[in-house]
mmCIF file as gemmi writes it, N, C-alpha and C atoms, coordinates in Angstrom:
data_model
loop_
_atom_site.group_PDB
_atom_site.id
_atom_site.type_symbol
_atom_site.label_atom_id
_atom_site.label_alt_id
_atom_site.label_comp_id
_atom_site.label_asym_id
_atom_site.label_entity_id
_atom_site.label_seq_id
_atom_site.pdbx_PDB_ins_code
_atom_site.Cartn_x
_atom_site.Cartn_y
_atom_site.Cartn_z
_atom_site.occupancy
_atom_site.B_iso_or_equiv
_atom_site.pdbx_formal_charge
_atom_site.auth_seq_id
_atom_site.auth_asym_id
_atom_site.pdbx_PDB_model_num
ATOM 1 N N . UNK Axp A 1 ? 85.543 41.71 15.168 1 0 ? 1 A 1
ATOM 2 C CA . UNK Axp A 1 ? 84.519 41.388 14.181 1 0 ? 1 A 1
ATOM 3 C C . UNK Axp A 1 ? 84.871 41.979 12.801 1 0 ? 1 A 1
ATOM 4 N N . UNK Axp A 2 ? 85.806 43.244 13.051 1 0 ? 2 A 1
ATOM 5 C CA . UNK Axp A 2 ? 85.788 44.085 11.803 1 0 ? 2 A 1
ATOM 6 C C . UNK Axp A 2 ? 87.063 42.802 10.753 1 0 ? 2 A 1
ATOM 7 N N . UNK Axp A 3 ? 88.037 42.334 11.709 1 0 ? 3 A 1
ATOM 8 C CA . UNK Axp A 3 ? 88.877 41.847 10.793 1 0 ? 3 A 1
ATOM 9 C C . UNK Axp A 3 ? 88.338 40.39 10.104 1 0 ? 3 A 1
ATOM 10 N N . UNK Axp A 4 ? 87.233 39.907 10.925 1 0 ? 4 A 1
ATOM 11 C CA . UNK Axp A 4 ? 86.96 38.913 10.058 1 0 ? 4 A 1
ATOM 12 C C . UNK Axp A 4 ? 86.372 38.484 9.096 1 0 ? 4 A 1
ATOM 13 N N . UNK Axp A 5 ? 85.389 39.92 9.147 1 0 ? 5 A 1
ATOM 14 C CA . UNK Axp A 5 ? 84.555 40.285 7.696 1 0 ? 5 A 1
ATOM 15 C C . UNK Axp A 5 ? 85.471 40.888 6.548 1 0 ? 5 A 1
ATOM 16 N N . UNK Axp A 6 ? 87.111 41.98 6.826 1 0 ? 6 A 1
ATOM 17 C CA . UNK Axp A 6 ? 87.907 41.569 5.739 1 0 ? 6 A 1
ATOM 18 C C . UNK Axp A 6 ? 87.964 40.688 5.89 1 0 ? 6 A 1
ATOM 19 N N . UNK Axp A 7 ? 88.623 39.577 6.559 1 0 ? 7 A 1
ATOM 20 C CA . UNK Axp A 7 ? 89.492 38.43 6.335 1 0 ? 7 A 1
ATOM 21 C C . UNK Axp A 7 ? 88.146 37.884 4.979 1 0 ? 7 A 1
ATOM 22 N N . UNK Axp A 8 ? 86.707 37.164 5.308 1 0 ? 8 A 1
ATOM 23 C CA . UNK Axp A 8 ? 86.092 37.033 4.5 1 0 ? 8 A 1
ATOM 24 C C . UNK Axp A 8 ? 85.981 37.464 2.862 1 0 ? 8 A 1
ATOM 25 N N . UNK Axp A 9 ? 86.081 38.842 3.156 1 0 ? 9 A 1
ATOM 26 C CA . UNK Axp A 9 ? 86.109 39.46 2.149 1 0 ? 9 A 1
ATOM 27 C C . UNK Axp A 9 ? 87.058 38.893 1.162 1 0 ? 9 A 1
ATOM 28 N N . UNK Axp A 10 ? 88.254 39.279 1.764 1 0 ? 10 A 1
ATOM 29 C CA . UNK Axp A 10 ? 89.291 38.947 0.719 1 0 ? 10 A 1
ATOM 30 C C . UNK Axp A 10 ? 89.412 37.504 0.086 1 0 ? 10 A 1
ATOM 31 N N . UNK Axp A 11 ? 88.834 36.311 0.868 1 0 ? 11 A 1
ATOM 32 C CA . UNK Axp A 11 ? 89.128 35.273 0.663 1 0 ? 11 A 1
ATOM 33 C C . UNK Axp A 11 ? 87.771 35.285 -0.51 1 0 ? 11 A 1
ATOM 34 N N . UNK Axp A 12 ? 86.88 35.905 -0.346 1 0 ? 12 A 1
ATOM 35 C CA . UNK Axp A 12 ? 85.946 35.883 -1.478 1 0 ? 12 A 1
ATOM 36 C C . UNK Axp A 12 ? 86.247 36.556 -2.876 1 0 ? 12 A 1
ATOM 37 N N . UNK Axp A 13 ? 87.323 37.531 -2.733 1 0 ? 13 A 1
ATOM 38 C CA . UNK Axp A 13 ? 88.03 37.968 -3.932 1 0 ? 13 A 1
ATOM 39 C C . UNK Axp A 13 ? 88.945 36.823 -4.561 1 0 ? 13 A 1
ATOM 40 N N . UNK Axp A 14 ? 89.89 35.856 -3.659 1 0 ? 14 A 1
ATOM 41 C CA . UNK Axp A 14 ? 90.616 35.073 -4.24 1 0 ? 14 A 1
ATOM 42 C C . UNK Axp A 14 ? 89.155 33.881 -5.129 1 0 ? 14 A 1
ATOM 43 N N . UNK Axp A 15 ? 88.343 34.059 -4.312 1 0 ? 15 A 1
ATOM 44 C CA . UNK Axp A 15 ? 87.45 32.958 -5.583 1 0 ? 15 A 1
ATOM 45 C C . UNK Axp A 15 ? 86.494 33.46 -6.271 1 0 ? 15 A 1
ATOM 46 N N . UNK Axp A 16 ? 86.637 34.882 -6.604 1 0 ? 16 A 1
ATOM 47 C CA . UNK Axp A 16 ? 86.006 35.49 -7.657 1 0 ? 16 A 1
ATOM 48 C C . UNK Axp A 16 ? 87.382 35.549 -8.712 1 0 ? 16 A 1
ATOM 49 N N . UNK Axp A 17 ? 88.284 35.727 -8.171 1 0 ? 17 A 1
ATOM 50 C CA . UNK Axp A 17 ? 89.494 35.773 -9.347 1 0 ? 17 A 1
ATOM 51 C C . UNK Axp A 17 ? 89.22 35.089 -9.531 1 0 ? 17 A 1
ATOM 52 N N . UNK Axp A 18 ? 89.862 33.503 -9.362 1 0 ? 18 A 1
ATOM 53 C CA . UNK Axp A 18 ? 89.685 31.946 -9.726 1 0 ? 18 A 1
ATOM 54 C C . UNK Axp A 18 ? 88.682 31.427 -10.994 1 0 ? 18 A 1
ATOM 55 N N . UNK Axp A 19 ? 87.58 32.208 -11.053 1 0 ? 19 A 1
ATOM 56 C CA . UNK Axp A 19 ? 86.29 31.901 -11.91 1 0 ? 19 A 1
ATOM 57 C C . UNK Axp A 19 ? 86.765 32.371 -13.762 1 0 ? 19 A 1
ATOM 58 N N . UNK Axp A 20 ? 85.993 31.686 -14.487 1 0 ? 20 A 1
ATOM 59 C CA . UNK Axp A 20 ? 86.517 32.175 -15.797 1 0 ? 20 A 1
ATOM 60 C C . UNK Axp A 20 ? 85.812 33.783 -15.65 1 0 ? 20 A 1
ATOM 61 N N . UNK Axp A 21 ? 86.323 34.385 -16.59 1 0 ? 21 A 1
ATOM 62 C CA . UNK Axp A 21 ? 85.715 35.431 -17.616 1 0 ? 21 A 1
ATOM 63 C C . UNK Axp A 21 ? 84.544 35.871 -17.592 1 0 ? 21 A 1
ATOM 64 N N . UNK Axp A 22 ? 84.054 34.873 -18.106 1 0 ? 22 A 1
ATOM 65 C CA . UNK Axp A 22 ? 82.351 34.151 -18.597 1 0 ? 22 A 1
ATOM 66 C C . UNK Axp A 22 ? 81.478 34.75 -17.58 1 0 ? 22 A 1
ATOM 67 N N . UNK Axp A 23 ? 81.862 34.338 -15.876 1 0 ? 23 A 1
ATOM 68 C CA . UNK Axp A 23 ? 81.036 33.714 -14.794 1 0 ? 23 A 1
ATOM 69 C C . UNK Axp A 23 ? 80.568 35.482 -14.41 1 0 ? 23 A 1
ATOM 70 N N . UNK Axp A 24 ? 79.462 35.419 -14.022 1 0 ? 24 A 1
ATOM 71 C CA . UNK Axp A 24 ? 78.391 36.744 -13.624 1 0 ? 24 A 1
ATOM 72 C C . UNK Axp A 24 ? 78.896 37.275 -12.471 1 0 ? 24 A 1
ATOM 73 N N . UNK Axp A 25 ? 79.448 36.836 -11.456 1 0 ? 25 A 1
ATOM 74 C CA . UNK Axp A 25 ? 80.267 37.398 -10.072 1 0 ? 25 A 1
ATOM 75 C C . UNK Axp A 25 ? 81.51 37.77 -10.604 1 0 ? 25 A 1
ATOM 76 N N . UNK Axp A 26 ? 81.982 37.349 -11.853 1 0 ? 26 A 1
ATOM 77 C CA . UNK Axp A 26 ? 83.458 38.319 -11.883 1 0 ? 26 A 1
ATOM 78 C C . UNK Axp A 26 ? 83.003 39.329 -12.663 1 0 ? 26 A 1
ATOM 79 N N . UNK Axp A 27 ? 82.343 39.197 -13.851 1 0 ? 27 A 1
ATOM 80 C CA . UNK Axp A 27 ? 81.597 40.462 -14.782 1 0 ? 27 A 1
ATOM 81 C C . UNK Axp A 27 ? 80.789 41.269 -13.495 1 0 ? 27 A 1
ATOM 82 N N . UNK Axp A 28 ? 80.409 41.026 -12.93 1 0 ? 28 A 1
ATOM 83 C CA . UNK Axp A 28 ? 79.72 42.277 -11.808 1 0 ? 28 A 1
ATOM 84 C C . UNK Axp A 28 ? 81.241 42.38 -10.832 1 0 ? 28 A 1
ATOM 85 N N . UNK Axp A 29 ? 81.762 42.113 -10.731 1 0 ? 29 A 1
ATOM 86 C CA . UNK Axp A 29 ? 83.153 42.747 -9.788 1 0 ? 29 A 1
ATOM 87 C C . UNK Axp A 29 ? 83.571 43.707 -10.553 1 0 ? 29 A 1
ATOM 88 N N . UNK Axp A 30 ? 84.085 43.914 -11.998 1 0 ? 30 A 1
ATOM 89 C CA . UNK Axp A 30 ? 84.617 44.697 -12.745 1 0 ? 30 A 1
ATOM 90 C C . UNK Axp A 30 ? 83.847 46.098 -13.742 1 0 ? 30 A 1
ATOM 91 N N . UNK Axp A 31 ? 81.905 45.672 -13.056 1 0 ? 31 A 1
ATOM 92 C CA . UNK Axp A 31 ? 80.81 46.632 -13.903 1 0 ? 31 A 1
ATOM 93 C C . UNK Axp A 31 ? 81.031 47.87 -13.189 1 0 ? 31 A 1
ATOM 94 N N . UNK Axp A 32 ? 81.527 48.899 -13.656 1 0 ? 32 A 1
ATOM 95 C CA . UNK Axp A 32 ? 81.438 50.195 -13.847 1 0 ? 32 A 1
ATOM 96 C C . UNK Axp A 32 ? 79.937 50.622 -13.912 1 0 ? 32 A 1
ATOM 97 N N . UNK Axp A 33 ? 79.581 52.02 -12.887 1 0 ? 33 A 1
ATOM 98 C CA . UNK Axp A 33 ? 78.083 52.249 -13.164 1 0 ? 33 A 1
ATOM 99 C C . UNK Axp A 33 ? 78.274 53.343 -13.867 1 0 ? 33 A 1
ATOM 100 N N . UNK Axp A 34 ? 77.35 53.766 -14.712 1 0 ? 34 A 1
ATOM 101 C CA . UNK Axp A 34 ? 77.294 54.835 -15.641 1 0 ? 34 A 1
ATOM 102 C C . UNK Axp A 34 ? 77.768 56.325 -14.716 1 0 ? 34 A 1
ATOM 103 N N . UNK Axp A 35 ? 78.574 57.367 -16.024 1 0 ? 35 A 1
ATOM 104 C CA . UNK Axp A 35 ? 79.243 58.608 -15.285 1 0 ? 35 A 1
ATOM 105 C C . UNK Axp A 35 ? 77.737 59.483 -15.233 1 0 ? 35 A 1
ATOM 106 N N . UNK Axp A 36 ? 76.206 58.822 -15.872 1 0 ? 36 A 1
ATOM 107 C CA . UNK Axp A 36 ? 75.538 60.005 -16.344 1 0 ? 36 A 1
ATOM 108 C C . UNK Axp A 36 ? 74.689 59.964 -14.652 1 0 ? 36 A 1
ATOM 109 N N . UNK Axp A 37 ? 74.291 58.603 -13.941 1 0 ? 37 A 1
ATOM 110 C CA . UNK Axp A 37 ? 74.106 58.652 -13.009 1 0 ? 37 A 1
ATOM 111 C C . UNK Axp A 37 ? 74.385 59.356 -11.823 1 0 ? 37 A 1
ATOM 112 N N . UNK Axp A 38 ? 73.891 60.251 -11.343 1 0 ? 38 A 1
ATOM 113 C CA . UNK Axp A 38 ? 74.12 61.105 -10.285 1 0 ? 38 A 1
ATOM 114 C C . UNK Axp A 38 ? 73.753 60.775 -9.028 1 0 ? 38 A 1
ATOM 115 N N . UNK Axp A 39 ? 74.2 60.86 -7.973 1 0 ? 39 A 1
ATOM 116 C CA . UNK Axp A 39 ? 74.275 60.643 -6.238 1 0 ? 39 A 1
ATOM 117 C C . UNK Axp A 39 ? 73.714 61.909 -6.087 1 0 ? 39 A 1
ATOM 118 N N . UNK Axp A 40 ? 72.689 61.836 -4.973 1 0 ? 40 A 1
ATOM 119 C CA . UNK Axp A 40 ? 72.584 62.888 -3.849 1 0 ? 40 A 1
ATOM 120 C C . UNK Axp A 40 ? 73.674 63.459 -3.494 1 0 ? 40 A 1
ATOM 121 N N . UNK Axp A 41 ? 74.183 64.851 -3.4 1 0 ? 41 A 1
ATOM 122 C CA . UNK Axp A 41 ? 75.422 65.485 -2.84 1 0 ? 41 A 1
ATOM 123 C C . UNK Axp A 41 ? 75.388 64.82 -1.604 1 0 ? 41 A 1
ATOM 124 N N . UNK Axp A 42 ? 76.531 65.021 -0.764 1 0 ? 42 A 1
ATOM 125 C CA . UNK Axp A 42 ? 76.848 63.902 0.466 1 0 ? 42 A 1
ATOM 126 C C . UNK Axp A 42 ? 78.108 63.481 0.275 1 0 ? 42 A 1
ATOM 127 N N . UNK Axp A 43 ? 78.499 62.645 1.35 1 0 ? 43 A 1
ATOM 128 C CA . UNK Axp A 43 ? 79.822 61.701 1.211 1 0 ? 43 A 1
ATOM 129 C C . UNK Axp A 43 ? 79.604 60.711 0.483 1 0 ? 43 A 1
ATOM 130 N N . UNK Axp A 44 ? 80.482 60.318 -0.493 1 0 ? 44 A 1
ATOM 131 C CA . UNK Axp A 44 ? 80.162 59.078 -1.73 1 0 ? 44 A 1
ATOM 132 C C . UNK Axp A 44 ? 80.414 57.741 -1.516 1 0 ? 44 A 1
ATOM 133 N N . UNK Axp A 45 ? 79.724 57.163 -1.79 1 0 ? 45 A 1
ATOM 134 C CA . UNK Axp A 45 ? 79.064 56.097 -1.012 1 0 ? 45 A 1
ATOM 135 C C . UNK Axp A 45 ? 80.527 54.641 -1.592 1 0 ? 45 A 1
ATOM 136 N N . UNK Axp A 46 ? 81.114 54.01 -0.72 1 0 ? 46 A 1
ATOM 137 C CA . UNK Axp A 46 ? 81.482 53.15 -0.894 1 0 ? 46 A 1
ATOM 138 C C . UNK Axp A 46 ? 81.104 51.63 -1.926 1 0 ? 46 A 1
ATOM 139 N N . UNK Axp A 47 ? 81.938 51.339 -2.914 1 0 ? 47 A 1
ATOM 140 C CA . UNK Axp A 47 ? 81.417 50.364 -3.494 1 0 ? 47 A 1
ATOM 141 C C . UNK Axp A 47 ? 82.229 48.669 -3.09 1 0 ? 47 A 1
ATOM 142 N N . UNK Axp A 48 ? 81.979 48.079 -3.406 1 0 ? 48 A 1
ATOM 143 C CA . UNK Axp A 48 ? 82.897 46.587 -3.161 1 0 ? 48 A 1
ATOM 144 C C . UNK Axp A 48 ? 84.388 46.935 -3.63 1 0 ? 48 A 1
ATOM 145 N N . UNK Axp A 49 ? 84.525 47.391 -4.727 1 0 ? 49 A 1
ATOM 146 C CA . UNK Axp A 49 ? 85.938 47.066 -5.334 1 0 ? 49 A 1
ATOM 147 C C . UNK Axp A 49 ? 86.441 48.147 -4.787 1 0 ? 49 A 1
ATOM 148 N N . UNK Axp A 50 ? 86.034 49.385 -3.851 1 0 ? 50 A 1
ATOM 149 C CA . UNK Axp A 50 ? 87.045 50.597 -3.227 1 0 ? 50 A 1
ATOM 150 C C . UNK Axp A 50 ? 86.994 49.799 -1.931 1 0 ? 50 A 1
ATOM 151 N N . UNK Axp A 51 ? 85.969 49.169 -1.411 1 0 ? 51 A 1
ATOM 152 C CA . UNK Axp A 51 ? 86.342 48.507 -0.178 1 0 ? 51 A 1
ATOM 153 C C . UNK Axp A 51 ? 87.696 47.047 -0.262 1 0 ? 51 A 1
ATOM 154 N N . UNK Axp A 52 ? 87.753 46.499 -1.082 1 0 ? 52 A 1
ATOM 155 C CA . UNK Axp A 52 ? 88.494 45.715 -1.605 1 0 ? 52 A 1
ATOM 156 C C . UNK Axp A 52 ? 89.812 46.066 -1.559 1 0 ? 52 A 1
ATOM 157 N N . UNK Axp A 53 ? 89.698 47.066 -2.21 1 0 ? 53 A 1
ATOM 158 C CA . UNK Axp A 53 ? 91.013 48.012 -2.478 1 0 ? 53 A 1
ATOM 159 C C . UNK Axp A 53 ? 91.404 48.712 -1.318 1 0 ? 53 A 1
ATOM 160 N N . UNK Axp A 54 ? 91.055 49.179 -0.375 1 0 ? 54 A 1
ATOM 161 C CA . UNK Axp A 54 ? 91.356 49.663 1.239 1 0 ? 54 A 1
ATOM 162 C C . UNK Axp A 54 ? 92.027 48.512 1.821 1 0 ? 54 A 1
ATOM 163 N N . UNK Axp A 55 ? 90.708 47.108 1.862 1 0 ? 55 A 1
ATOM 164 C CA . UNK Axp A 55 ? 91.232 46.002 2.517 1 0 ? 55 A 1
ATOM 165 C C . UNK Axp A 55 ? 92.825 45.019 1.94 1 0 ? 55 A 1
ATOM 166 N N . UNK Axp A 56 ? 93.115 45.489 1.041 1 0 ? 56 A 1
ATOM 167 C CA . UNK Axp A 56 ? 94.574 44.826 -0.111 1 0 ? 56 A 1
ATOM 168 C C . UNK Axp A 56 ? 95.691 46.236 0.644 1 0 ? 56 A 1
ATOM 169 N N . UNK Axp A 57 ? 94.943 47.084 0.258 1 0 ? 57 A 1
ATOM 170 C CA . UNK Axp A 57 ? 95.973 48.595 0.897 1 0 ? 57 A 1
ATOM 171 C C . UNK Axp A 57 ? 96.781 48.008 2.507 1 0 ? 57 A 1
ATOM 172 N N . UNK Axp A 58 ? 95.84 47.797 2.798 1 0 ? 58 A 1
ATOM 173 C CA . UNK Axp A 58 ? 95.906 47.614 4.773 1 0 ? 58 A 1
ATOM 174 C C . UNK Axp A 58 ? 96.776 46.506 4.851 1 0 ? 58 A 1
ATOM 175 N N . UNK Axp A 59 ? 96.689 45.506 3.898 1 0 ? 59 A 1
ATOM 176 C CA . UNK Axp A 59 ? 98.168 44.329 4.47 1 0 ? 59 A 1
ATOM 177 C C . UNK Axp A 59 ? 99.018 44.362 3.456 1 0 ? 59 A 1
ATOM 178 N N . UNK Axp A 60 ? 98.957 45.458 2.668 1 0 ? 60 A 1
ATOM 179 C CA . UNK Axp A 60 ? 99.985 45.663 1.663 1 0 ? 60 A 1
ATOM 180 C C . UNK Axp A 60 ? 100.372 45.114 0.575 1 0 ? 60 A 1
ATOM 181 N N . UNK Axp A 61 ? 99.713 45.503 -0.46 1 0 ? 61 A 1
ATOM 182 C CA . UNK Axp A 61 ? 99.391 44.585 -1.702 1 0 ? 61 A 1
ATOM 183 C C . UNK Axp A 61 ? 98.277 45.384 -2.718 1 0 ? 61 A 1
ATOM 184 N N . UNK Axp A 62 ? 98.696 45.505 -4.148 1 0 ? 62 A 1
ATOM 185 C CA . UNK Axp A 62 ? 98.117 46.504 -4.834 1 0 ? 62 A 1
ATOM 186 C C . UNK Axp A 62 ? 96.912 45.151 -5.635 1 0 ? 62 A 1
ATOM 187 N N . UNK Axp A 63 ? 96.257 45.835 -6.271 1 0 ? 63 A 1
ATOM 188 C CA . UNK Axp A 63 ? 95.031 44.873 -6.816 1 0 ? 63 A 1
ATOM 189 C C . UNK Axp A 63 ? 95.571 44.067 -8.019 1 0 ? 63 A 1
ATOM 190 N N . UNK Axp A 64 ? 96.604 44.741 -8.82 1 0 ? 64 A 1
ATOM 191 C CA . UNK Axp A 64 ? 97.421 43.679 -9.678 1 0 ? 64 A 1
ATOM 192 C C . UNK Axp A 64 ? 98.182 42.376 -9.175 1 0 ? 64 A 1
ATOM 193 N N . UNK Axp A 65 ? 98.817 42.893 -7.789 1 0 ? 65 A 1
ATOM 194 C CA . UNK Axp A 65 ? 99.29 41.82 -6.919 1 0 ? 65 A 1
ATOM 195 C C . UNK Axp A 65 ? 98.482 40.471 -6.921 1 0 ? 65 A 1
ATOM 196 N N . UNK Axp A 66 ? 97.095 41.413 -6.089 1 0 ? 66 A 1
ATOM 197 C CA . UNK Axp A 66 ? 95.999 40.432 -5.376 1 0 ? 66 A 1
ATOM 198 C C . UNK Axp A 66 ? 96.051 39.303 -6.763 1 0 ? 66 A 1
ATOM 199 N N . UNK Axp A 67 ? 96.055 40.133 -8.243 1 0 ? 67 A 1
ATOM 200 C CA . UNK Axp A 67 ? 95.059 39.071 -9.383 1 0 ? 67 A 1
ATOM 201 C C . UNK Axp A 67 ? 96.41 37.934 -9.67 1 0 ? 67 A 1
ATOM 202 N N . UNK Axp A 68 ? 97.695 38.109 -9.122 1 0 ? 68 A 1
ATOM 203 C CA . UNK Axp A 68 ? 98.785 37.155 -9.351 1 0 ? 68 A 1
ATOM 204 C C . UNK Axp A 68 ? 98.514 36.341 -8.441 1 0 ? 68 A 1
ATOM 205 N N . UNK Axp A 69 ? 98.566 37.058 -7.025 1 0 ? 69 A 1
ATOM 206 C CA . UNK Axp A 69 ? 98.841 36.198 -6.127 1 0 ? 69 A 1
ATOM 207 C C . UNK Axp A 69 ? 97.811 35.064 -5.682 1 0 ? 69 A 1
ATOM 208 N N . UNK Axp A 70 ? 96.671 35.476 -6.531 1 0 ? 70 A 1
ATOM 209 C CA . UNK Axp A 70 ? 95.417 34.555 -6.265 1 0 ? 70 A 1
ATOM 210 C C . UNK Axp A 70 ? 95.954 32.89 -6.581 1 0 ? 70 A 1
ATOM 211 N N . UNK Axp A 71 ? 96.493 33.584 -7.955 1 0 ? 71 A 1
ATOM 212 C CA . UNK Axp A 71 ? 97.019 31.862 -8.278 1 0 ? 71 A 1
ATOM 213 C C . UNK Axp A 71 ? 97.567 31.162 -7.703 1 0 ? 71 A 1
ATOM 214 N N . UNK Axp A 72 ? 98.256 31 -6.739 1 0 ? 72 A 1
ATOM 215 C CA . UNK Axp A 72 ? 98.588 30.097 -5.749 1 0 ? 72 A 1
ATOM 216 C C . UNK Axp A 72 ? 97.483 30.044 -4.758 1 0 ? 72 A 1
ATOM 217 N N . UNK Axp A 73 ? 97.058 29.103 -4.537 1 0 ? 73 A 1
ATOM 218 C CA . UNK Axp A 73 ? 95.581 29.353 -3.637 1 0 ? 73 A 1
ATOM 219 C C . UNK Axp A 73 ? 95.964 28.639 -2.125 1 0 ? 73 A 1
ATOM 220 N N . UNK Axp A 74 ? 97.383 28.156 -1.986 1 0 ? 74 A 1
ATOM 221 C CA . UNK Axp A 74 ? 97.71 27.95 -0.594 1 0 ? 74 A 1
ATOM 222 C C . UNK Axp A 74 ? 98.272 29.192 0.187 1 0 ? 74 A 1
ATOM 223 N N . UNK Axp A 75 ? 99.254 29.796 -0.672 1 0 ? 75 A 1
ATOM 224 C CA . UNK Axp A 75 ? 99.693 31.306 -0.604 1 0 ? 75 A 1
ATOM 225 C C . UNK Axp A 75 ? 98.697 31.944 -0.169 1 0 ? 75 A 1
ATOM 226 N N . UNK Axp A 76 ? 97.938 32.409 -0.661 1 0 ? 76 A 1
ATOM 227 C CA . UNK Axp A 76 ? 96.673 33.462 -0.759 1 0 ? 76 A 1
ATOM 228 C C . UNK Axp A 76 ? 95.553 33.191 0.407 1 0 ? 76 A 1
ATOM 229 N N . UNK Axp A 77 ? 95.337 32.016 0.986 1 0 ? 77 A 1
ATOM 230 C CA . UNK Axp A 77 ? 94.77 31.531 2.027 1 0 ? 77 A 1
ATOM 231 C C . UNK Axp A 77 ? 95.789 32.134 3.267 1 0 ? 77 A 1
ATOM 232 N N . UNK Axp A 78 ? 97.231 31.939 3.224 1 0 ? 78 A 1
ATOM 233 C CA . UNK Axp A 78 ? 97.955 32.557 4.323 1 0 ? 78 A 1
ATOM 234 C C . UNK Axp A 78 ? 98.324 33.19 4.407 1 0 ? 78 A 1
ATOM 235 N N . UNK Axp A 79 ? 98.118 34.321 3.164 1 0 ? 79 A 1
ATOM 236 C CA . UNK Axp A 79 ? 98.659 35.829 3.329 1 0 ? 79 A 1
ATOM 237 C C . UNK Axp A 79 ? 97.144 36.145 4.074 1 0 ? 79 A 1
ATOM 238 N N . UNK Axp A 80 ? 95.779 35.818 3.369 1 0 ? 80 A 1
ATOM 239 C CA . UNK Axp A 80 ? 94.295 36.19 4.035 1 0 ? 80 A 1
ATOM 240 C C . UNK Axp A 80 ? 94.518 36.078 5.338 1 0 ? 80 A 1
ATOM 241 N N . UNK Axp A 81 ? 95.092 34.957 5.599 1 0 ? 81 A 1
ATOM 242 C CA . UNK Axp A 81 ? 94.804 34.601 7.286 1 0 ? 81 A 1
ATOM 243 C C . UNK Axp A 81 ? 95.896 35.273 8.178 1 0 ? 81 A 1
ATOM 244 N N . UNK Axp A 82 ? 97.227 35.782 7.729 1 0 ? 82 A 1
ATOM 245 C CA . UNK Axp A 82 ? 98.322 36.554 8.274 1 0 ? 82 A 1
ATOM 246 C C . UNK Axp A 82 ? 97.716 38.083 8.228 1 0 ? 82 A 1
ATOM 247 N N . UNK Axp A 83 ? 96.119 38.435 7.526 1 0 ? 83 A 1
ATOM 248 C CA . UNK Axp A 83 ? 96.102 39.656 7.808 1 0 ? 83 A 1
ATOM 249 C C . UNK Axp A 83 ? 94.788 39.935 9.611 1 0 ? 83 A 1
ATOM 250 N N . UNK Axp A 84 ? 94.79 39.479 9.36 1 0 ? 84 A 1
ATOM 251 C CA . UNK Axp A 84 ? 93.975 39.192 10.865 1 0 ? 84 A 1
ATOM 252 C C . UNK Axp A 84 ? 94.765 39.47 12.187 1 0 ? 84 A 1
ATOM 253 N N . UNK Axp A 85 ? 96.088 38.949 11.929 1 0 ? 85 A 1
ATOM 254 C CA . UNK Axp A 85 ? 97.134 38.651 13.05 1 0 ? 85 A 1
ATOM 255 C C . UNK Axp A 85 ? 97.751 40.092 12.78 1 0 ? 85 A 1
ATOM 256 N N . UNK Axp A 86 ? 98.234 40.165 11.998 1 0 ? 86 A 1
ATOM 257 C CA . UNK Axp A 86 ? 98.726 41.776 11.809 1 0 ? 86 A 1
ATOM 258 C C . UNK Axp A 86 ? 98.098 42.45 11.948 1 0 ? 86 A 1
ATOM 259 N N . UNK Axp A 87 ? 97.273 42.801 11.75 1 0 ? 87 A 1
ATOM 260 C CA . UNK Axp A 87 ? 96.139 44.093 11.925 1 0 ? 87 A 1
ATOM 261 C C . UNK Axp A 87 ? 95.744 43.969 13.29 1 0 ? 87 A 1
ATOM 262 N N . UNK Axp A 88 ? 95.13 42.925 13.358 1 0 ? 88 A 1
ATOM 263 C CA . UNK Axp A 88 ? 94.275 42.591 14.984 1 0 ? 88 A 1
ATOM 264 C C . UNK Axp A 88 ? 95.121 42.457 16.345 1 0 ? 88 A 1
């Protein structure tokens, strides 16, 4: 179950890359929350783009990669789907 919610994942990053600039799902992929905001002490809480970044880590591929390799969108469908098989 765990690999298919990455597998999801990632394939939802290749079509948040894909989107212009402009579009509100890529401006919220890249929003930074303020440094003045403070967390409850604790373990720090996971966000999308560190989970993102674990899931690119794990089949080997840095996040500059991911934003090249998006552009081929047949590529990027079978590297997504070759990480399932490798991992799993």
């Amino acid at each position: 179950m765990d690999l298919i919610i990455k597998e999801r994942r990632l394939r939802w990053l290749g079509h948040v890359l894909h989107m212009e600039d402009d579009r509100i799902p890529k401006q919220a992929m890249y929003w930074q929350m303020e440094s003045q905001i403070r967390r409850k002490p604790g373990r720090r809480r996971m966000n999308w783009i560190d989970t993102i970044a674990r899931d690119l880590k794990s089949i080997g591929i840095d996040w500059d990669e991911a934003e090249q390799a998006v552009v081929n969108r047949k590529d990027w469908r079978e590297r997504v789907a070759q990480c399932v098989f490798d991992t799993g």
